[in-house]
KEKE-3310 file (N, C-alpha, C; in steps of 0.2 Angstrom, whole numbers, plus 5000, padded with zeros to 4 digits):
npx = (4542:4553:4568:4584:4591:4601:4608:4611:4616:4627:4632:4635:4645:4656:4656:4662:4674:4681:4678:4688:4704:4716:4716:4715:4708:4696:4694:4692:4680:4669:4669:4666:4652:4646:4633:4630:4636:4638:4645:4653:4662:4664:4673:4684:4689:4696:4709:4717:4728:4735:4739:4731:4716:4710:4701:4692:4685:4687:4674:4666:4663:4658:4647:4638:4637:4627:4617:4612:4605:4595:4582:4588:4598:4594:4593:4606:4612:4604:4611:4623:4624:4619:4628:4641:4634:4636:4647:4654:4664:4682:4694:4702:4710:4718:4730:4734:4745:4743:4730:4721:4714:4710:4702:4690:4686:4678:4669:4662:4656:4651:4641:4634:4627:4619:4611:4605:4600:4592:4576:4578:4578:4568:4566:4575:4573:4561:4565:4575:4564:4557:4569:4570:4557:4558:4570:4565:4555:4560:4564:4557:4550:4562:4561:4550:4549:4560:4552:4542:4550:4554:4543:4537:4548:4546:4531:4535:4544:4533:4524:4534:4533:4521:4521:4530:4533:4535:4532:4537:4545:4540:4533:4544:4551:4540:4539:4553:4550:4538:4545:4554:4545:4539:4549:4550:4538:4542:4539:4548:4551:4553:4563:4557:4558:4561:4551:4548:4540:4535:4534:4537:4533:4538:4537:4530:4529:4514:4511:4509:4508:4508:4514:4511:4516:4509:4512:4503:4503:4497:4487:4473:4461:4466:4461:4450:4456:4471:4468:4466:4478:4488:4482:4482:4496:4497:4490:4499:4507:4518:4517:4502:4496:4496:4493:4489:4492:4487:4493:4485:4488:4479:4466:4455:4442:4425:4421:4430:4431:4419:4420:4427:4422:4415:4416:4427:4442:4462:4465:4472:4464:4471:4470:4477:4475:4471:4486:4491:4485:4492:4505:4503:4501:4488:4486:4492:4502:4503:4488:4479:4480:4476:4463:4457:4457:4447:4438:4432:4434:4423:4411:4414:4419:4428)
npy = (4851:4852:4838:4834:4819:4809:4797:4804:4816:4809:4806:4819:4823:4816:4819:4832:4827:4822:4827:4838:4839:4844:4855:4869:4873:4868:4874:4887:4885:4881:4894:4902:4895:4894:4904:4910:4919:4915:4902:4904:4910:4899:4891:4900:4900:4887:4878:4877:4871:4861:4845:4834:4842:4832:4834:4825:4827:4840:4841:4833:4842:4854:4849:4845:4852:4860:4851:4849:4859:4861:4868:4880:4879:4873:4878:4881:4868:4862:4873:4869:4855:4858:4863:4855:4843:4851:4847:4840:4834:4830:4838:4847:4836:4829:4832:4829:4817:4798:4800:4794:4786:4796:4804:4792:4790:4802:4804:4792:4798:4807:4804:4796:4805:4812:4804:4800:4812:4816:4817:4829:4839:4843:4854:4860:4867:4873:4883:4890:4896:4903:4911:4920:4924:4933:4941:4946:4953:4963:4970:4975:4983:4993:4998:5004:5014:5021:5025:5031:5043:5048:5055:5063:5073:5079:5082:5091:5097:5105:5110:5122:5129:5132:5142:5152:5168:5172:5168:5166:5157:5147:5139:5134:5126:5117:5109:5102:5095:5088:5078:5071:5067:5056:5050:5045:5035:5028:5029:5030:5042:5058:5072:5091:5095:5101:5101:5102:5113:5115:5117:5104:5101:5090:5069:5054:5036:5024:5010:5006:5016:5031:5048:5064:5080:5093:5106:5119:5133:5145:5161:5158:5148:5137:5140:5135:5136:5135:5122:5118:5117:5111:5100:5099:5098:5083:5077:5079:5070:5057:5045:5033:5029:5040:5051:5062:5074:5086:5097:5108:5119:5126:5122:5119:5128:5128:5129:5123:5111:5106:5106:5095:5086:5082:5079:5069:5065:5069:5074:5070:5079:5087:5092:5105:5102:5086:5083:5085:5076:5067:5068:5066:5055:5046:5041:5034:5043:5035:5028:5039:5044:5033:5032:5045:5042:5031:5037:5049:5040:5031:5037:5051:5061:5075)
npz = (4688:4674:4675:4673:4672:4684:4676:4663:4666:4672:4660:4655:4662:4658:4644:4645:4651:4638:4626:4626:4627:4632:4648:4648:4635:4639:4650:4645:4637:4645:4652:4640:4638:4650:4657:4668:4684:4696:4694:4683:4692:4700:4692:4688:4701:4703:4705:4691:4686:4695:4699:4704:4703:4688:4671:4674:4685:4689:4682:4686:4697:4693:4686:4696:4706:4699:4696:4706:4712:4700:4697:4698:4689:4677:4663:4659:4662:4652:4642:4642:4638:4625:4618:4620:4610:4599:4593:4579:4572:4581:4576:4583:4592:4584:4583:4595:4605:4603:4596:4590:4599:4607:4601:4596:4611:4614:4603:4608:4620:4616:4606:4617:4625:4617:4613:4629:4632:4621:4625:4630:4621:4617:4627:4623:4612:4614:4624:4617:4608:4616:4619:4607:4606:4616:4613:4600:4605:4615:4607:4597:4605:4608:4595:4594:4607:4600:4588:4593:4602:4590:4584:4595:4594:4581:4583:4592:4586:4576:4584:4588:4576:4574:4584:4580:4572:4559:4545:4531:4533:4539:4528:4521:4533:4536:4526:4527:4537:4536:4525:4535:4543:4533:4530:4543:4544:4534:4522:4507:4504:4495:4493:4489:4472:4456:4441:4421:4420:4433:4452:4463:4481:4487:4488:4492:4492:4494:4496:4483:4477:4470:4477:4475:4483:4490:4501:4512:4522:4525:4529:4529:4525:4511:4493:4480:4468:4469:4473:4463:4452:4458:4457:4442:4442:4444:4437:4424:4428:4422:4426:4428:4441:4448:4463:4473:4488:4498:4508:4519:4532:4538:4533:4522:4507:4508:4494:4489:4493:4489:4475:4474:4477:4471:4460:4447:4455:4457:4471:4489:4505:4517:4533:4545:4557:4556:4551:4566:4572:4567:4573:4586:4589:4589:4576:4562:4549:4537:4539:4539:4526:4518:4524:4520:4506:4504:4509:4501:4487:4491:4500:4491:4496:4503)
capx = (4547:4558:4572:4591:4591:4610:4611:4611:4622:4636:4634:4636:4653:4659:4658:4662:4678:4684:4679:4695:4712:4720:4711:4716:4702:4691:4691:4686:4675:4667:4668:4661:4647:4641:4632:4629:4641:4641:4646:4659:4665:4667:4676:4687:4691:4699:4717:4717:4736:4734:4738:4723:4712:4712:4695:4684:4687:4681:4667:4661:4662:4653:4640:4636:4635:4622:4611:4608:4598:4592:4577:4590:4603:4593:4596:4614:4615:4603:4614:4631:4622:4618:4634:4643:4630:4636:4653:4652:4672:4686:4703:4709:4712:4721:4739:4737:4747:4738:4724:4713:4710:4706:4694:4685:4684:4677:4663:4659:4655:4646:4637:4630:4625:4616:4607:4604:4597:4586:4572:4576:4579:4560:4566:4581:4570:4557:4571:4576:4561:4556:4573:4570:4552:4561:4573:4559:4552:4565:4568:4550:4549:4565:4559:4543:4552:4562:4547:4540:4553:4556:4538:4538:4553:4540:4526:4537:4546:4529:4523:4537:4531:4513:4520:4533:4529:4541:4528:4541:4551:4536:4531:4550:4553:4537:4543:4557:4546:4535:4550:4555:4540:4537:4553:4548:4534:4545:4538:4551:4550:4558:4563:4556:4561:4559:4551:4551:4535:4532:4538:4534:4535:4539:4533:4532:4525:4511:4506:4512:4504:4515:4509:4513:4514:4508:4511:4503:4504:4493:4481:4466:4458:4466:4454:4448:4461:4475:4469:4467:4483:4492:4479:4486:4503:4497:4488:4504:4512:4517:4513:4495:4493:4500:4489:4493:4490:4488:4491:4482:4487:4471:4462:4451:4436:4421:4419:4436:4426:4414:4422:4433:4419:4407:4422:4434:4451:4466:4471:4466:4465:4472:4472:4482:4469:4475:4493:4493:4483:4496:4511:4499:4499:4483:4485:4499:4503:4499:4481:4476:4480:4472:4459:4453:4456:4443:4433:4435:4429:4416:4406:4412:4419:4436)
capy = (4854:4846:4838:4830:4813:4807:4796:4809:4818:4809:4807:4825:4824:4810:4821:4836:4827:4820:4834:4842:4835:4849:4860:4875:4872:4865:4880:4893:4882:4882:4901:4904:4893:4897:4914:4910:4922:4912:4895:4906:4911:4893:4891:4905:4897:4880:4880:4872:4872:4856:4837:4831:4843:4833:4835:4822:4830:4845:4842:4831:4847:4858:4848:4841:4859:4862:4847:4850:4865:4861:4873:4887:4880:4867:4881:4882:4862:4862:4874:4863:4850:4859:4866:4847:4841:4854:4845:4834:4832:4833:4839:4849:4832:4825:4834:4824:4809:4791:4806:4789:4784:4801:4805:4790:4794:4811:4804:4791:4798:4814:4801:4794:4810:4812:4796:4801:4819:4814:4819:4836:4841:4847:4859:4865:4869:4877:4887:4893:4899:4908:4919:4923:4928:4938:4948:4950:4956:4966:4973:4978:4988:4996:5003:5006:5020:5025:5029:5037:5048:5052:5056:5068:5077:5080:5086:5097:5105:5107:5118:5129:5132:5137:5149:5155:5173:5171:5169:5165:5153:5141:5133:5128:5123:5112:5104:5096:5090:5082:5073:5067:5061:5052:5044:5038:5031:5021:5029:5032:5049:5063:5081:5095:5096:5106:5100:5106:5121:5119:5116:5100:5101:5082:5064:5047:5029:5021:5003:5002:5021:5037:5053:5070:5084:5100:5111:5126:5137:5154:5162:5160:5143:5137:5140:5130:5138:5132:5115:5115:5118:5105:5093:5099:5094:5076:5076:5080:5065:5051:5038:5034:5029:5045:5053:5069:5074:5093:5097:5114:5119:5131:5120:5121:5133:5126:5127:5118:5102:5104:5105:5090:5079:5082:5076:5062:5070:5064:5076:5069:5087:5085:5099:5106:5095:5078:5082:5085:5071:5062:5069:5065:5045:5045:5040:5036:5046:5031:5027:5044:5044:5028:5033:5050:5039:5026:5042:5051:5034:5028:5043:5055:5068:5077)
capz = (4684:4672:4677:4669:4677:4685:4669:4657:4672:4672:4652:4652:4665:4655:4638:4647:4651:4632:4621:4625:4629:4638:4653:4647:4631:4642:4653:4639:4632:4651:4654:4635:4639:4655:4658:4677:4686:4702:4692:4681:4697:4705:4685:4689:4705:4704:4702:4685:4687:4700:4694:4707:4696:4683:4669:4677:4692:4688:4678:4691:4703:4692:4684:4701:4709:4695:4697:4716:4711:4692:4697:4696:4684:4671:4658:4661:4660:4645:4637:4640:4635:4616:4616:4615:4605:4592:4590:4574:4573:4583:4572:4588:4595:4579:4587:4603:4608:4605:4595:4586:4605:4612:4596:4600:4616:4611:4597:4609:4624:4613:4607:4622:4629:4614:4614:4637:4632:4615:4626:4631:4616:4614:4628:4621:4606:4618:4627:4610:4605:4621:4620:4602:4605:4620:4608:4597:4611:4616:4600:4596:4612:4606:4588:4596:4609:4597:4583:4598:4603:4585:4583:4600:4593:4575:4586:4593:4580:4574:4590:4589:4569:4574:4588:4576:4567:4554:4539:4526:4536:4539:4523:4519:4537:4536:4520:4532:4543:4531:4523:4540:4545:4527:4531:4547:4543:4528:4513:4505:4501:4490:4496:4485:4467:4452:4436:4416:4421:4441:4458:4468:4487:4489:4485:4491:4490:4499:4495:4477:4474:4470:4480:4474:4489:4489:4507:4512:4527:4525:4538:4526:4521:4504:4489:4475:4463:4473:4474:4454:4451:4460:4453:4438:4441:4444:4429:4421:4430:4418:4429:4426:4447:4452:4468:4476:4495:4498:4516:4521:4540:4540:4529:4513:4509:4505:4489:4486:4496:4486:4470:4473:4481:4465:4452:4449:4457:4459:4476:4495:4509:4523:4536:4550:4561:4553:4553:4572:4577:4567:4577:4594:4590:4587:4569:4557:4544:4532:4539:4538:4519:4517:4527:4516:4500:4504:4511:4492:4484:4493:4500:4489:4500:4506)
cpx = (4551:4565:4578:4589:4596:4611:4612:4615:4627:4636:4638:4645:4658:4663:4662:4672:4684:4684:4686:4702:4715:4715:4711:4709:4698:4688:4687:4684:4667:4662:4664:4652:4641:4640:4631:4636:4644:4645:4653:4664:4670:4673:4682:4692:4696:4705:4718:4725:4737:4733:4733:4718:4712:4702:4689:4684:4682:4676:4663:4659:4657:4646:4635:4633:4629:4616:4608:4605:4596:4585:4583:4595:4601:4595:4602:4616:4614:4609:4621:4630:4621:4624:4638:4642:4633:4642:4652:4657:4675:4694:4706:4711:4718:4728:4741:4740:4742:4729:4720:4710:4707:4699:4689:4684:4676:4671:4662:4654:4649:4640:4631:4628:4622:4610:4601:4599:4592:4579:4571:4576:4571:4562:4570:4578:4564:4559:4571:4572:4559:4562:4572:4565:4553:4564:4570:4555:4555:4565:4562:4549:4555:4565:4553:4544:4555:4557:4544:4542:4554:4546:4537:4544:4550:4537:4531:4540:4539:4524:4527:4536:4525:4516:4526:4531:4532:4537:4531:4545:4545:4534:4537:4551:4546:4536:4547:4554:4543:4541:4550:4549:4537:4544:4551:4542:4534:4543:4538:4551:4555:4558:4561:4558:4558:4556:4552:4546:4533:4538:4535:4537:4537:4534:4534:4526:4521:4506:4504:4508:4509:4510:4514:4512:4515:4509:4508:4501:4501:4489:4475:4466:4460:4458:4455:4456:4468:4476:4472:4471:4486:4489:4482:4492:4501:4496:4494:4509:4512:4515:4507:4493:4494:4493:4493:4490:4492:4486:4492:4483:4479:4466:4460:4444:4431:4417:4425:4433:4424:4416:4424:4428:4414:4410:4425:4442:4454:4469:4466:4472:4465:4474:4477:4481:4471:4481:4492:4491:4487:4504:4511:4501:4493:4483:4489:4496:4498:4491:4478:4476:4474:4464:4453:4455:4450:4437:4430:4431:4424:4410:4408:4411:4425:4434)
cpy = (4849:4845:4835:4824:4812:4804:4799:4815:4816:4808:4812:4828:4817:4814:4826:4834:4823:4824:4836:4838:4839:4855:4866:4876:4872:4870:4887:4890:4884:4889:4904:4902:4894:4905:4913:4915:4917:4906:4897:4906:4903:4890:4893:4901:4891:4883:4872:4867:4864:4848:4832:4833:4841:4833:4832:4826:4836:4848:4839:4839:4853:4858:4848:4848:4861:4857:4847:4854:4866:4866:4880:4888:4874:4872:4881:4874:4860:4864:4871:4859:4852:4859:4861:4842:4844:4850:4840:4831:4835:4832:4841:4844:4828:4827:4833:4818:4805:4797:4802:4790:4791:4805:4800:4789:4799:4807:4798:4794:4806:4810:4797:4798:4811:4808:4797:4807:4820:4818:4827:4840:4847:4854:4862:4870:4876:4883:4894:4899:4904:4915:4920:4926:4935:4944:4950:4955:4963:4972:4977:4984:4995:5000:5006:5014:5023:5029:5033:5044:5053:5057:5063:5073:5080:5086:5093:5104:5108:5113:5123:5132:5136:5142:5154:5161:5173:5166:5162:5157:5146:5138:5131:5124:5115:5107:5101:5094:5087:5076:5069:5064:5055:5046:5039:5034:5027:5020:5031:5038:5054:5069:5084:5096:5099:5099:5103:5114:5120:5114:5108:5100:5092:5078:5058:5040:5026:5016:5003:5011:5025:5041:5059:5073:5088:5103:5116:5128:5144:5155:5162:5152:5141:5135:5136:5130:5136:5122:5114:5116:5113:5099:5093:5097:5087:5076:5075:5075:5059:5045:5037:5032:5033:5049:5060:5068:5080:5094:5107:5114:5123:5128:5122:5126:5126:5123:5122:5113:5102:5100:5098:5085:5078:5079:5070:5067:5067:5067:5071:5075:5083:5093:5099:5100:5087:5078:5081:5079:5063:5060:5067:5059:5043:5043:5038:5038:5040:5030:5031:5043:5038:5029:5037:5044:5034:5030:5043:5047:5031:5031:5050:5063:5069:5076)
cpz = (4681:4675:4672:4673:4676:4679:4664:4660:4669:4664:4651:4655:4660:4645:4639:4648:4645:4627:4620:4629:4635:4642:4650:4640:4634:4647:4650:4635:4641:4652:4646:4634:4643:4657:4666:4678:4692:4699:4687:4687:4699:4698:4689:4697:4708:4700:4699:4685:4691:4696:4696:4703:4689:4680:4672:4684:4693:4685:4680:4695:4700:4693:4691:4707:4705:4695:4702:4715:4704:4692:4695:4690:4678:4666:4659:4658:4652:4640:4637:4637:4626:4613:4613:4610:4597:4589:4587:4571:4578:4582:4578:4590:4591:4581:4592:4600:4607:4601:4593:4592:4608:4606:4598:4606:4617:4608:4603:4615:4622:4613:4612:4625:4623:4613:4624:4633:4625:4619:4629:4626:4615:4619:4629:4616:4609:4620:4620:4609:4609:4621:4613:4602:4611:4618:4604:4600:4614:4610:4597:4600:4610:4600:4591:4599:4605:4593:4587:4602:4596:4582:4586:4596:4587:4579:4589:4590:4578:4578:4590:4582:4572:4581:4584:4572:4561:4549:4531:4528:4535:4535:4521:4526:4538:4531:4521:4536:4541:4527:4527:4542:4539:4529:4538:4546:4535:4523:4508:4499:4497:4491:4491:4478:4462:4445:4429:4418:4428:4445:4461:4476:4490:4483:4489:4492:4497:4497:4487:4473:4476:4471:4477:4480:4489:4500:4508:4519:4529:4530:4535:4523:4513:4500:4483:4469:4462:4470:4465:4451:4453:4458:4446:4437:4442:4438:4424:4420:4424:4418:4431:4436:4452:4456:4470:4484:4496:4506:4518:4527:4541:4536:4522:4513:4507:4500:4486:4488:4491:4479:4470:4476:4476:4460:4454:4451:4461:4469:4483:4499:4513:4525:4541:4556:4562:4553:4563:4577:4572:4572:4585:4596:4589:4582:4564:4551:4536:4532:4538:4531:4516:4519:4523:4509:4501:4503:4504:4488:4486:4494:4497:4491:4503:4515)
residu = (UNK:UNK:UNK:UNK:UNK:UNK:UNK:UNK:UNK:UNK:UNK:UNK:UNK:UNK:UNK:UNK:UNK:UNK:UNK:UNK:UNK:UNK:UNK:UNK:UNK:UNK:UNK:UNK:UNK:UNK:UNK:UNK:UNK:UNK:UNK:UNK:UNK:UNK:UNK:UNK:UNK:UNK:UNK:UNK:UNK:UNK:UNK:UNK:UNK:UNK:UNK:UNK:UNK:UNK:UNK:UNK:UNK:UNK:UNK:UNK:UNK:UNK:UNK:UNK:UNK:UNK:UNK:UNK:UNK:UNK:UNK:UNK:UNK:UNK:UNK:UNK:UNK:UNK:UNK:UNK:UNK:UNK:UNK:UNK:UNK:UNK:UNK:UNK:UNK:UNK:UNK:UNK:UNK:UNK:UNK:UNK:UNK:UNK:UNK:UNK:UNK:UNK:UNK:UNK:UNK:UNK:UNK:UNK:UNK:UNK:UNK:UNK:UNK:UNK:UNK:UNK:UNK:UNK:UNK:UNK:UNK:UNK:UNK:UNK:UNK:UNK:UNK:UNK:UNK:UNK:UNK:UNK:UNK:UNK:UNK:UNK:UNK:UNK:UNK:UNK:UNK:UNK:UNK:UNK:UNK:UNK:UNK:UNK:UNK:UNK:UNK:UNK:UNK:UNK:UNK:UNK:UNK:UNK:UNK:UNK:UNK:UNK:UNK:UNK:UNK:UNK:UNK:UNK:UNK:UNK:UNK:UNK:UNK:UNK:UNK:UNK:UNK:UNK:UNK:UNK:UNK:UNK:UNK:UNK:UNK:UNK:UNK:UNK:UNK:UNK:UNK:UNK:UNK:UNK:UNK:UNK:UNK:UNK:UNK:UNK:UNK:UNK:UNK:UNK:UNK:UNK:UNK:UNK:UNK:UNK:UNK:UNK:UNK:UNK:UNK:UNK:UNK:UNK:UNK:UNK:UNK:UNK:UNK:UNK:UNK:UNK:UNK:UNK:UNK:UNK:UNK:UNK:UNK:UNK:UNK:UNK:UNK:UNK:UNK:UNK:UNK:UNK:UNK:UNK:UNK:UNK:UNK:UNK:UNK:UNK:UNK:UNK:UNK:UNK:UNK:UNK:UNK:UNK:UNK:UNK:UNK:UNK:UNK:UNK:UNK:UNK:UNK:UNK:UNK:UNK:UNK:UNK:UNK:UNK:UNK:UNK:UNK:UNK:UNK:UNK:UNK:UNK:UNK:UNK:UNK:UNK:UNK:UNK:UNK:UNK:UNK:UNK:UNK:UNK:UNK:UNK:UNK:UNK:UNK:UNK:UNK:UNK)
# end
């Protein structure tokens, strides 16, 4: 394991006690910097108040507590050692008594510890990196459970729709659900809005492509007729890369497949099937989409 060596020690009791003029700085600078609780504690402890405690004193007593077990407390030294490093003036000292002598002081003895600790530096930098890929880490984990709570809580509005007998209520209530899940999945959608001749049920963007969306919720397979109207509204779009996405719970008949897998057409079907093994985790919303678009163009079939 790496270690501090005593002369880069006592560097560090040597800056440790010029930095700052008066104890009472030097204590909340101490207690700022140290995360250990035990070492706070023995902080918290000394009766700073005492004219035997003066700063070399006890910055001998700490360091000196903390290099006898550098396996438990080299981060802790490491990071006092970044910490005085950071100083690159010191003005609070310009209000002291005799303040030339105690700046130099101060910049030489930083100095010196700068010069002693040049070689840990690679693992302060290490340190670093390791707690930042930890809060990434951290953080990642944290979106993740959330997209997956918010997901679960989708799925399940979605269960109590399909046990729900209320006919009328399920195509608007699945029109907020679809919005909410377009948001979760980041793409940046638009709640239902009227145009100058029809209705559209939604919209949003995925991967520089504007989708139009069609809902439907009936107890019979959508038919051809259907789709060929909401193609129509794309058609209508004035943006020449506009797509639609026509989501059937009970699916499409067969001749609409057929129809739309024999022509160029801008809708891609998605059934009840595909949403649900969206809301499962099985799939996200975007890759599904991407998925039937490839499908569409390459072989030429919903």
């Amino acid at each position: 394991m790496k270690t501090i060596k005593p002369v880069a020690v006592n560097a560090l009791i040597e800056a440790l006690t010029h930095v700052y003029w008066r104890k009472d700085d030097l204590k909340r600078f101490l207690l700022h910097t140290i995360s250990d609780n035990k070492i706070k504690g023995v902080v918290n402890s000394i009766d700073w108040t005492l004219r035997e405690n003066t700063k070399k004193v006890i910055a001998t007593r700490l360091v000196e507590i903390m290099s006898s077990d550098q396996a438990q407390h080299f981060n802790e030294l490491l990071s006092l050692i970044e910490n005085i490093l950071e100083f690159r003036s010191f003005q609070h000292l310009e209000k002291e008594e005799d303040s030339k002598d105690k700046i130099e002081k101060a910049t030489n003895s930083v100095r010196a510890l700068r010069e002693l600790s040049e070689g840990y530096f690679d693992a302060i930098q290490k340190r670093k990196e390791i707690e930042k890929l930890r809060e990434e880490s951290k953080l990642e984990r944290r979106q993740k459970i959330e997209f997956l709570n918010q997901l679960t809580d989708l799925r399940d509005r979605y269960s109590s729709l399909v046990c729900s007998s209320d006919n009328q209520r399920k195509g608007y209530d699945l029109e907020k659900l679809m919005f909410d899940l377009f948001k979760l999945f980041d793409l940046d959608p638009t709640p239902s809005f009227k145009r100058d001749f029809d209705q559209i049920d939604g919209a949003f963007s995925l991967n520089g492509t504007e989708y139009l969306f069609e809902a439907k919720w009936t107890t019979q397979p959508t038919e051809t007729k259907d789709v060929s109207i909401f193609n129509s509204k794309i058609e209508d779009s004035t943006l020449e890369n506009t797509l639609g996405v026509f989501l059937s719970i009970n699916g499409f008949t067969e001749k609409a497949k057929l129809k739309y897998a024999n022509r160029r057409a801008s809708v891609i079907m998605i059934e009840g099937i595909d949403l649900f093994s969206v809301l499962n985790g099985d799939i996200g919303f975007d890759e599904l989409v991407e998925n039937k678009k490839k499908q569409a163009a390459r072989l030429g079939k919903q």
